[in-house]
N, C-alpha and C positions, 0 to 999 in steps of 0.2 A: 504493500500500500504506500508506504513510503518513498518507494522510489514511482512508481508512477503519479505521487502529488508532485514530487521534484520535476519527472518529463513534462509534467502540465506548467507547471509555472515555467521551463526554461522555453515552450512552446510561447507561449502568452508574452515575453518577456522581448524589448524592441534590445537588438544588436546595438555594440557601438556604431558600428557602418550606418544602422538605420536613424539612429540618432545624432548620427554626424550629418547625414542626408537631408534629414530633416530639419536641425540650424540651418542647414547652410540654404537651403528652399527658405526660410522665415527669411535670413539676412534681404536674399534676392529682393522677395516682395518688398521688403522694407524699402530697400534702397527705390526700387520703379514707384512706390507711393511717395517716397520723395521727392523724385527728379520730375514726375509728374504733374505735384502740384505745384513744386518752385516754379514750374514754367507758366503758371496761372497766375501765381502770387507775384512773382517778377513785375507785371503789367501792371495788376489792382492795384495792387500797396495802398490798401487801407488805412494804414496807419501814418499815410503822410497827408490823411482830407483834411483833419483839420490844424489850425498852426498851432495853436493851444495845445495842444497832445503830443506832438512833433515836435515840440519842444523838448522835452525828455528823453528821446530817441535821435537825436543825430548827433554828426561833428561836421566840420569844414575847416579846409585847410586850402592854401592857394601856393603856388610855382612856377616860377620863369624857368623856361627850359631854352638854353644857348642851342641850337644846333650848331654841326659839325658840317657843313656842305660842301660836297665833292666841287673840285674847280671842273668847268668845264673846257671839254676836248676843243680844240682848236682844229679850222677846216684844215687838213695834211692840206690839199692843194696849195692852199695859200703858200705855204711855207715853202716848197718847191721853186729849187733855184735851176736853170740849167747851164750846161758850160761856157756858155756865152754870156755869163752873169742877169740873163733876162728871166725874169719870174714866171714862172708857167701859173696859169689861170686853170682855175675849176673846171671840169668839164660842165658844159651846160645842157640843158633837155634838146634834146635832138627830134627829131621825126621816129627814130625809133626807141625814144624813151618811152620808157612804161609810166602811165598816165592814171592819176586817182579819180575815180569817177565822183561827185558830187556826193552821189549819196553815203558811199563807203566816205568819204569826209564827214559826214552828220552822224555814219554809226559809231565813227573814232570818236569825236568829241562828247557823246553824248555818254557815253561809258568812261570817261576820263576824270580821276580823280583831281580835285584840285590841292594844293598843295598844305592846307591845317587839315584836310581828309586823309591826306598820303602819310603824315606827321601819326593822324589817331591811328591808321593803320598799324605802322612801326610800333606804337606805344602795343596794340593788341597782341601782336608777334613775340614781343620782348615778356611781356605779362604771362601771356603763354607757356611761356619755357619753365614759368614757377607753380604752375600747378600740379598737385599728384601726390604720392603719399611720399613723406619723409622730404616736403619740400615747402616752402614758405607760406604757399597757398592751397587751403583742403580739396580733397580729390571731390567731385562736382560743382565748383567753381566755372563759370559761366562769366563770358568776355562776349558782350555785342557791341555794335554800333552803330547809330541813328545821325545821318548829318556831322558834323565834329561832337556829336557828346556818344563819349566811352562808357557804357555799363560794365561796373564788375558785380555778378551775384556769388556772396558767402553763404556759404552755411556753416552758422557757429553753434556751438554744445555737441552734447552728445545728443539732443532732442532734436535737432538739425533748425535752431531760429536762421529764418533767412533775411541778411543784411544786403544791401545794394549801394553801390558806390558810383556817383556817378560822375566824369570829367568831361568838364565842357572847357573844350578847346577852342581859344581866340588868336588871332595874330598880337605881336604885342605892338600898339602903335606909334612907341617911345622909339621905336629902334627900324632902322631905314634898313637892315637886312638880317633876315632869319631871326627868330627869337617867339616861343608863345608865350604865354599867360592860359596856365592849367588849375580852373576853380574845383576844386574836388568836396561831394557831399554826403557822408552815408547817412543812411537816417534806415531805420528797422521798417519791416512791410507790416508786420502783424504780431498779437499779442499771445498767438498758438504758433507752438516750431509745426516745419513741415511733415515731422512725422505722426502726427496726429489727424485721422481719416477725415478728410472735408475739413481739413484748418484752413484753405481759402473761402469757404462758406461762412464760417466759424469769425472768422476774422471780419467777415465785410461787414458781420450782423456789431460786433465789436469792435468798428471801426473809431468810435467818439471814446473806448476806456485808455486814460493815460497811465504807461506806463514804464519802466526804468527799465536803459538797457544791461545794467551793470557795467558801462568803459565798453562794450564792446564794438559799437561802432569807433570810437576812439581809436580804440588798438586796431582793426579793423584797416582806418585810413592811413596810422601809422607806420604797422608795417608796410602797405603799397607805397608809401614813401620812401621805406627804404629801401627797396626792390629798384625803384624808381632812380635812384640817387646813386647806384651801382655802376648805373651804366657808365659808360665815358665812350666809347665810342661814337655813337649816334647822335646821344647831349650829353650837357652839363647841366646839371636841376639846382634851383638853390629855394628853399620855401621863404614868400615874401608875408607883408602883412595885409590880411584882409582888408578891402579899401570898404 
């Protein structure tokens, strides 16, 4: 009797394997309830309708960024001497040059970034490089851009609160070549993290409760500061004072 109450319970009884299987299915789901609803809450962000409440949830910080701009190539022709000391000229369009048709000119221009676009661009690429585990910025962290303003989406705690950060990118108009002016703002979307089922529902109905982020948008903007401030190739960042 004994031993088949033993076969029953060791039948009845989930494997380590099964139970490994089984965390690691919960983890999964966890993480796609997350990354699903960040992408809802990203947009809403409840928690920045009114200024009164949003007051306890943000930081801002502002940055001139020097770039670094490659000189430009010079036309070889020009430069071309020949042995008679007379300077050879460009070759010019000929009859059989190949010819841009009008409209292929509207399609170039019209997909062409302009130059504080090309700027947020670089800043996306360089941010990039710091997301992931055992690296500056947590692994689902989310880099868009709209016009020149840069979103970066956090998720901080272990409950995954989602923080956003956003850099709106200006020329700076003090300085006759290269140079921006980078306003940076985090402010919290909601007052449920995003691992909690329907917390962008939860949140929009809780959009007017004010609440404290603990420093974490603080830390948040600080560290992308200093990420920021690393670089030396592309710019030189210096933090100014909010005007």
């Amino acid at each position: 009797d004994k031993e088949e109450e033993e076969r029953a319970r060791t039948c009845t009884r989930p494997s380590d394997s099964q139970e490994h299987t089984q965390s690691f299915c919960n983890l999964e789901m966890g993480a796609s309830l997350v990354t699903s609803q960040a992408s809802v809450q990203r947009y809403v962000r409840p928690a920045t309708w009114v200024t009164y409440c949003k007051n306890f949830h943000d930081a801002k910080m502002q940055w001139h960024f020097e770039t670094k701009t490659k000189k430009r190539k010079e036309n070889v022709g020009e430069g071309l001497v020949a042995k008679s000391g007379a300077k050879i000229r460009s070759a010019r369009s000929g009859p059989g040059s190949r010819r841009v048709s009008k409209s292929s000119r509207g399609k170039k221009s019209s997909t062409k970034l302009t130059a504080t676009e090309r700027f947020c661009e670089s800043i996306i690429s360089f941010l990039k490089k710091h997301i992931g585990k055992d690296k500056e910025l947590p692994e689902g962290s989310e880099i868009t851009r709209s016009g020149n303003v840069v979103t970066v989406s956090l998720l901080t705690g272990s409950a995954s609160w989602l923080n956003v950060v956003d850099f709106t990118v200006e020329k700076n108009p003090s300085l006759q070549q290269g140079g921006y002016i980078v306003k940076a703002k985090a402010s919290s979307t909601g007052i449920l993290p995003m691992y909690v089922p329907l917390a962008p529902v939860f949140n929009v109905a809780l959009f007017w409760a004010p609440f404290p982020d603990n420093g974490s948008n603080e830390q948040n903007i600080s560290q992308l500061e200093k990420i920021l401030m690393e670089e030396r190739d592309q710019w030189v960042a210096r933090r100014i004072d909010m005007a």
